[in-house]
C-alpha positions as CSV (number, residue, x, y, z in Angstrom):
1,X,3.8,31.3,-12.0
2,X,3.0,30.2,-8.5
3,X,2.2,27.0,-7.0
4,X,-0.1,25.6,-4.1
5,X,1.2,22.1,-3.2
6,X,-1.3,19.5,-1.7
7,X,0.3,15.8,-1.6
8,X,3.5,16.4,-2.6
9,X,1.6,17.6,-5.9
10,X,2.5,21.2,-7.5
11,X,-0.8,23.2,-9.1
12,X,0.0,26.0,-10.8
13,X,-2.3,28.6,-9.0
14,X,-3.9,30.2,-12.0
15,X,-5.3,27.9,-15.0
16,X,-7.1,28.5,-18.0
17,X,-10.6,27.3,-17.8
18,X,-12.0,26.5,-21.3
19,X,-15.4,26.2,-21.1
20,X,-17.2,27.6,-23.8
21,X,-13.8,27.4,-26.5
22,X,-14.5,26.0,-29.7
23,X,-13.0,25.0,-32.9
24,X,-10.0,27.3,-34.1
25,X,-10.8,29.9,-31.5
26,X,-10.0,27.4,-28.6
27,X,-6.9,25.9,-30.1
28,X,-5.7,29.4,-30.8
29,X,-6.3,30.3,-26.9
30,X,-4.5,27.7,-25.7
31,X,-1.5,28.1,-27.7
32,X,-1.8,31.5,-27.0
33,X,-1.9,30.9,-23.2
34,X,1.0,28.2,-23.2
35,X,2.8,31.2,-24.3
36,X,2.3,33.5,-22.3
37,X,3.3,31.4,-19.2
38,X,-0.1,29.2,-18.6
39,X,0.8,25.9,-17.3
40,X,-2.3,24.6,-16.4
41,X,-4.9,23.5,-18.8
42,X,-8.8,22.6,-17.3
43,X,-11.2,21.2,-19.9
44,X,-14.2,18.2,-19.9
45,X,-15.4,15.6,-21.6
46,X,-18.3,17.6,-22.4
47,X,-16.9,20.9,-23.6
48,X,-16.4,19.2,-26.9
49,X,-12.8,20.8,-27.2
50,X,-10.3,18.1,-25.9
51,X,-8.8,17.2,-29.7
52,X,-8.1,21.4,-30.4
53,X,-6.3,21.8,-26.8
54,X,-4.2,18.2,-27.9
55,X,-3.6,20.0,-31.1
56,X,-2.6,22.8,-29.3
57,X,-0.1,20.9,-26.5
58,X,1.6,19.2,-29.2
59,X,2.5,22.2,-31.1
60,X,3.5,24.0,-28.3
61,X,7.3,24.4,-27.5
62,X,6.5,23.7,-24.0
63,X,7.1,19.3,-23.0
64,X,4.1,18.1,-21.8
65,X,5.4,17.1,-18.6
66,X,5.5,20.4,-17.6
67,X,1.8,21.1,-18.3
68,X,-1.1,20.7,-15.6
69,X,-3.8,19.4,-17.9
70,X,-7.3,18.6,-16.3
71,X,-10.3,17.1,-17.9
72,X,-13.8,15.8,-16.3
73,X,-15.9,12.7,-16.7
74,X,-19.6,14.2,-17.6
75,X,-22.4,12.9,-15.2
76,X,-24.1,10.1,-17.7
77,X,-20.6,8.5,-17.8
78,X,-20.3,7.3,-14.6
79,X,-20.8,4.1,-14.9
80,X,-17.7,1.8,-14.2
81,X,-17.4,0.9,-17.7
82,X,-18.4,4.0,-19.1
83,X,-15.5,6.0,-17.1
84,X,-13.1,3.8,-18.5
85,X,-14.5,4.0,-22.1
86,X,-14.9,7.7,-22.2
87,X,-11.5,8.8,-20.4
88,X,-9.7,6.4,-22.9
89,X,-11.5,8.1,-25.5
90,X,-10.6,11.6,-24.0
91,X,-7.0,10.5,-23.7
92,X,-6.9,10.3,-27.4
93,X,-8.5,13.6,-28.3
94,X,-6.3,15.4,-26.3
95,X,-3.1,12.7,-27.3
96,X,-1.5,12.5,-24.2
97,X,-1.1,9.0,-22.5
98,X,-2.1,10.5,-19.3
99,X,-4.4,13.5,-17.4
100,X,-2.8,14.7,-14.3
101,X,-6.1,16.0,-12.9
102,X,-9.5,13.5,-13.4
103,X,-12.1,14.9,-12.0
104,X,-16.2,14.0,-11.7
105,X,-17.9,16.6,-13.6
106,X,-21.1,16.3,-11.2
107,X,-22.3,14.4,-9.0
108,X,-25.0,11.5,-10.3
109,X,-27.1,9.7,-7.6
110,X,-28.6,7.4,-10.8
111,X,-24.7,5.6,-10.0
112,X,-23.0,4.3,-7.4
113,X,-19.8,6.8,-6.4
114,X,-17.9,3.7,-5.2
115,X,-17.8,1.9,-8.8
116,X,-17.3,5.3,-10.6
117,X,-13.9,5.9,-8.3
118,X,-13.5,1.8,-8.5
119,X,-12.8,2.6,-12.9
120,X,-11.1,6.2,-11.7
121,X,-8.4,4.5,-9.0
122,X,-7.9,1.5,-11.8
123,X,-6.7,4.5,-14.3
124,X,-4.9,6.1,-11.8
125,X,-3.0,2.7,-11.3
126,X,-2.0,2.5,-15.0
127,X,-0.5,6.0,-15.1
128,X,-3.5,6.9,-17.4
129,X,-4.9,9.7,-14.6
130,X,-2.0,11.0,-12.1
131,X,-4.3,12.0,-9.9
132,X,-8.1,12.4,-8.9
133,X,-11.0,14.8,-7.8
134,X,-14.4,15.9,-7.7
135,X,-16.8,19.0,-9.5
136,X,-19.3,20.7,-7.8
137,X,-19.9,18.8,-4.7
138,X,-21.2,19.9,-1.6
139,X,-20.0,19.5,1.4
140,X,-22.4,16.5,2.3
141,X,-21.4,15.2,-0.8
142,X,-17.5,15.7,-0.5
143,X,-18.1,14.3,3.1
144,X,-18.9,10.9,2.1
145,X,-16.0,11.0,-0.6
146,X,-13.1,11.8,1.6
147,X,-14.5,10.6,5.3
148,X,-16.9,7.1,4.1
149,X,-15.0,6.4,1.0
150,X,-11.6,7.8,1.8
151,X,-10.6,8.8,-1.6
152,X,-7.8,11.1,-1.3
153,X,-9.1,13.8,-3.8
154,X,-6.5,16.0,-5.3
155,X,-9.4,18.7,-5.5
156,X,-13.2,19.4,-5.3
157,X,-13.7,22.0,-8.4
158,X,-16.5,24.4,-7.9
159,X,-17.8,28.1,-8.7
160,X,-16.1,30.5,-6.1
161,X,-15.6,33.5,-6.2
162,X,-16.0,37.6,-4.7
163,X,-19.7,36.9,-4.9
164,X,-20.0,33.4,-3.8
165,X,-18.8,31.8,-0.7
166,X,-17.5,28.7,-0.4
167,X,-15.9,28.7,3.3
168,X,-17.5,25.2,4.3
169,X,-15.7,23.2,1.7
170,X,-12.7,25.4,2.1
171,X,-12.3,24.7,6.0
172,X,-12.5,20.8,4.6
173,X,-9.5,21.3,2.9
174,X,-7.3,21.7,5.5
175,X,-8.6,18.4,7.6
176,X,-8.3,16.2,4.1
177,X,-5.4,18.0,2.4
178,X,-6.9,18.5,-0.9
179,X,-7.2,22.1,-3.2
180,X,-10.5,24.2,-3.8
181,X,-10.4,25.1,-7.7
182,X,-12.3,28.0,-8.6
183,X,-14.1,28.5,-11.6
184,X,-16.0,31.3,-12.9
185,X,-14.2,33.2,-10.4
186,X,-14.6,36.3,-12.8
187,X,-18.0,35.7,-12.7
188,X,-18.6,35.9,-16.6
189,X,-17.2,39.4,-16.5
190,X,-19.6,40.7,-13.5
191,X,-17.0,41.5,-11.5
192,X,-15.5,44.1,-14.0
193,X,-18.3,46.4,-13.1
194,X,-18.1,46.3,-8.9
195,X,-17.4,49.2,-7.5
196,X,-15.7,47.6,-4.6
197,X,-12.9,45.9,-6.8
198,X,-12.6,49.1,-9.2
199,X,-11.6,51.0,-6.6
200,X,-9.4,48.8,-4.4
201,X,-7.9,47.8,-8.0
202,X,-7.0,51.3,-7.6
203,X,-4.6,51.0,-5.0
204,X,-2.4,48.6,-6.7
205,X,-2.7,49.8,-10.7
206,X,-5.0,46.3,-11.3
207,X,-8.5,45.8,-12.7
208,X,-11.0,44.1,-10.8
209,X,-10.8,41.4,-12.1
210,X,-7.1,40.6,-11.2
211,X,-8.3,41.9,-7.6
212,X,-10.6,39.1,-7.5
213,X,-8.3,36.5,-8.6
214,X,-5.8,37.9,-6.2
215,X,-8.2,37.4,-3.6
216,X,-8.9,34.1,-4.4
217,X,-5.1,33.1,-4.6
218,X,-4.4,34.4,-1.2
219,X,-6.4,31.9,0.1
220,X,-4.8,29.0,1.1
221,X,-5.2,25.4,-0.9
222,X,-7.5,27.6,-3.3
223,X,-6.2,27.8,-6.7
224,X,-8.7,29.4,-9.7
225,X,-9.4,29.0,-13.3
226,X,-10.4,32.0,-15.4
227,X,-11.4,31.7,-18.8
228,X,-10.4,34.4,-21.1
229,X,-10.4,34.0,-24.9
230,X,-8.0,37.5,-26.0
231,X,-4.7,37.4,-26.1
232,X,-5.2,40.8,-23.3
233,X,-7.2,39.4,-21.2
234,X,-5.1,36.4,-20.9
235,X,-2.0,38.1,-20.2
236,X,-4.6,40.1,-17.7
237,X,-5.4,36.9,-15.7
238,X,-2.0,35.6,-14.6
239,X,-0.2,39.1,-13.9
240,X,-1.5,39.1,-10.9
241,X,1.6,37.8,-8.6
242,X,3.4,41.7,-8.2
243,X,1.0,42.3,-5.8
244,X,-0.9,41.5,-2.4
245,X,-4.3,43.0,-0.6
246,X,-3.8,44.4,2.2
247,X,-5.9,43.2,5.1
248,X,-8.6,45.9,5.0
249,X,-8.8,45.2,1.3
250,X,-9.1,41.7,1.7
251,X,-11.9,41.9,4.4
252,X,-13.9,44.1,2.2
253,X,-14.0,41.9,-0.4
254,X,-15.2,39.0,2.2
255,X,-18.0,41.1,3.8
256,X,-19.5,41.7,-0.5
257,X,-22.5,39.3,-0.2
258,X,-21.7,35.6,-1.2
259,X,-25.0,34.4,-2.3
260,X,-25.0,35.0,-6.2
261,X,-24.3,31.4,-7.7
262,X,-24.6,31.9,-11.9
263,X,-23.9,27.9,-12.7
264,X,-26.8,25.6,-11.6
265,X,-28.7,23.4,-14.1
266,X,-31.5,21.4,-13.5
267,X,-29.2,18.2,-12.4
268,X,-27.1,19.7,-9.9
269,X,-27.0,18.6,-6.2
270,X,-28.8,20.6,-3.8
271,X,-26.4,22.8,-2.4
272,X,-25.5,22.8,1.5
């Protein structure tokens, strides 16, 4: 496994997003993943599947302290009191006395973001949440976090991939020191079907969809977050570190068009 290091802190580069895991089927993933070589867990308050990855953690032979374990506070929670209810309530399903990632699932203009990060920082001061971050902000909206409020953000997590842009945000990064996370940077399996990635995949003996990760990787403070539920497809996901685009490969994939965005419910922020 590789790393990208923002603040002194190490991120593994590839995690397993678990959106969508349920039950059995999700604790079975994970432990699956922790064996194969995953070291970095992402999750939320609302996927409903925080106790099966605890379960899982514990009964891995892996110590926790060398696990990257996210999880996000859902919008309606942001409420001072609220965060600190609900992310006590999330430490215990996942039984771990502490996240190293805490992120805000979405942004809510209903609350005010300086309360919400008042509860997040007081967590962070009792060891409860190593470190802090955002979901699916824009850039107007990461502006006033980093530059009005001067949180330093460990990350702003948001969909990114071959056939979405996010350049803006990414360009923030280097000014504020904080990661890009991608998720759904396999696009729910689209990009197993572009012609583009098949055939530069080609070139190296990889799928597509480890061409698009790749890609993603390459960028700098971007790390990504695939979700993959067989034990192939897992091991698929994070062998992707034998290998390295060239430049014409890599320009290809920027010039595919970036506007196809395949997560945005009726409560996101209008995006910039």
């Amino acid at each position: 496994m590789q790393f990208k290091t923002v603040q002194g802190i190490d991120v593994p580069e590839i995690g397993l997003g678990t959106h969508r895991l349920f039950g059995k089927d999700c604790e079975k993933t994970v432990t699956e993943a922790i064996d194969i070589g995953y070291r970095h867990i992402d999750t939320a308050q609302i996927y409903e599947n925080e106790k099966e990855i605890g379960d899982a953690i514990q009964s891995s032979h892996v110590d926790r302290e060398e696990l990257f374990l996210t999880t996000k506070i859902w919008h309606t929670n942001l409420d001072h009191d609220e965060v600190l209810q609900s992310v006590e309530e999330s430490l215990e399903q996942l039984r771990t006395p502490y996240v190293d990632l805490l992120l805000i699932h979405w942004p809510n203009s209903q609350y005010d973001i300086e309360q919400t990060f008042r509860a997040m920082l007081a967590l962070k001061d009792q060891g409860k949440a190593l470190n802090l971050g955002i979901s699916n902000f824009p850039l107007n909206l990461t502006l006033e976090v980093v530059e009005d409020l001067r949180i330093p953000i460990l990350t702003n997590q948001v969909e990114f991939h071959p056939f979405l842009g996010q350049f803006d945000l990414l360009d923030l990064t280097y000014d504020y020191d904080f990661l890009i996370t991608a998720y759904s940077p396999l696009v729910q399996g689209k990009v197993a079907n572009n012609e583009t990635l098949i055939e530069i995949g080609k070139e190296y003996g990889k799928t597509a969809a480890q061409v698009a990760l790749r890609w993603l990787i390459e960028q700098e403070n971007v790390v990504a977050i695939p979700k993959a539920s067989s034990r192939d497809h897992l091991a698929e996901n994070i062998d992707i570190f034998d290998f390295q685009l060239s430049d014409e490969h890599f320009e290809q994939i920027d010039k595919l068009d970036k506007s196809q965005r395949i997560v945005n419910p009726n409560f996101a922020p209008k995006w910039d």
